[in-house]
N, C-alpha and C positions, 0 to 999 in steps of 0.2 A: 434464446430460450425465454420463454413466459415465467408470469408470476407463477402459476401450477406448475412449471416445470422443474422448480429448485423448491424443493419440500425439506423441513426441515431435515439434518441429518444430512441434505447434499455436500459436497465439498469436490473441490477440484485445488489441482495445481497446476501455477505458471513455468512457460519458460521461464530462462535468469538472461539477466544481463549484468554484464562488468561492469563495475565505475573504476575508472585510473585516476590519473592523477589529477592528468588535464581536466578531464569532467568536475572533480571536487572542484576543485581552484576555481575553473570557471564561472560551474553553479555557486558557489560562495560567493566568490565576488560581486555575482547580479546580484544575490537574495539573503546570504547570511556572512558579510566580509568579518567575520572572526577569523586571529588569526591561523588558530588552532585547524583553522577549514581553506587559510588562503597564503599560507608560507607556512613551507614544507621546514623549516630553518627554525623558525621562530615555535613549530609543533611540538620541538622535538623538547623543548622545556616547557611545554602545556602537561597537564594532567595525563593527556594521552600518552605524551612519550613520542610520539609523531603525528602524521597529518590523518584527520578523518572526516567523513564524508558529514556535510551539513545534514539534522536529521528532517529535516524538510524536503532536502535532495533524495535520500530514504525513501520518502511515504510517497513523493513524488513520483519515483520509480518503480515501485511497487503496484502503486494505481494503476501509471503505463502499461505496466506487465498483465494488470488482468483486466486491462481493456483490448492489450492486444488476444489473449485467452478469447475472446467474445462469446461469452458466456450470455452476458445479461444485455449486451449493448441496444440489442433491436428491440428491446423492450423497455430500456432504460427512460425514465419521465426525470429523473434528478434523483436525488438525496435531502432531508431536511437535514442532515449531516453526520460529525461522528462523536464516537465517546470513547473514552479509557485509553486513550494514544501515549504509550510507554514505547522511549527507546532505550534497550537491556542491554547492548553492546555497541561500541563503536565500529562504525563501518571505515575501513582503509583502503586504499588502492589498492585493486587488483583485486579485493573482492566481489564476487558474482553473489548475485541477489535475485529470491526469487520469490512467490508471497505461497502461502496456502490459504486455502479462503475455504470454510465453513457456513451454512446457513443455522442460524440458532434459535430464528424466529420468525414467523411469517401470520400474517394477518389480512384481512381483505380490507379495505376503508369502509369505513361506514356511509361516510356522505360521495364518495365516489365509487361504486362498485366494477367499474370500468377498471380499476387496479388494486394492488395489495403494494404492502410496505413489509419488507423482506429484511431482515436485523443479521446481515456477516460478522462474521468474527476472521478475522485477517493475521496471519502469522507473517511473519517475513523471515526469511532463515539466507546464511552463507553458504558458502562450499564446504563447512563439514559442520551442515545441520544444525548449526547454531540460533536459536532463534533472536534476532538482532531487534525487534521492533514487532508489538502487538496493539490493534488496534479492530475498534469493531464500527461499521456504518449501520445507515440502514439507507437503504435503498426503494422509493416507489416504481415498481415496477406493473405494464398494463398485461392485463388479465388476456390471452389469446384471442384475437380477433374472431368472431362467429360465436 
């Protein structure tokens, strides 16, 4: 889909994917070795009460999710980035994750008229509709070819 084709008000949703155990652990260890995300033992006296998923591992998976969606891919030019990135709940093993995505804003470039910069707003939710992590990008996306 084009920039014209996600007009404000659009919105879609992802499949989900599970993170276990192994995944946390794993992804922690590379990118956020806290213990509370990389010993399942040492969790269970962290704030959480047990182990939960890095929130970088989160938004990581969430992106995943709606690239694999391919909503915006064939048109995608990048992102100059994001804003308001809150995570509301801790994500745990065995939890399935899946994002909702929103368009809130859409603009054409001025000095580029070849594309528009498109502003999402991104839920992420569990297995019983929990919203766990909110965040909004914006997206350059080209304007349909012809």
């Amino acid at each position: 889909m084009y920039f014209y084709d996600l007009p404000v008000g659009y919105s879609f949703e992802t499949g989900e994917r599970e993170l276990n155990e192994a995944d946390i652990i794993g992804f922690a260890r590379q990118r956020d070795p806290q213990s509370f995300h990389t010993d399942p033992e040492a969790a269970k006296s962290s704030p959480y009460g047990g182990l939960i998923a890095s929130g970088f591992h989160t938004l990581l998976t969430a992106f995943t999710l709606e690239l694999d969606a391919n909503v915006w891919c064939e048109a995608s030019m990048g992102s100059p980035g994001m804003d308001v990135l809150r995570w509301l709940k801790p994500v745990r093993p065995g939890d399935r994750l899946r994002a909702r995505v929103e368009v809130t804003e859409a603009r054409i470039s001025r000095s580029r008229p070849d594309r528009g910069y498109t502003r999402f707003s991104h839920s992420v939710l569990n297995q019983k509709d929990e919203v766990v992590m909110t965040y909004d990008t914006v997206v350059i996306l080209a304007r349909r070819p012809g």
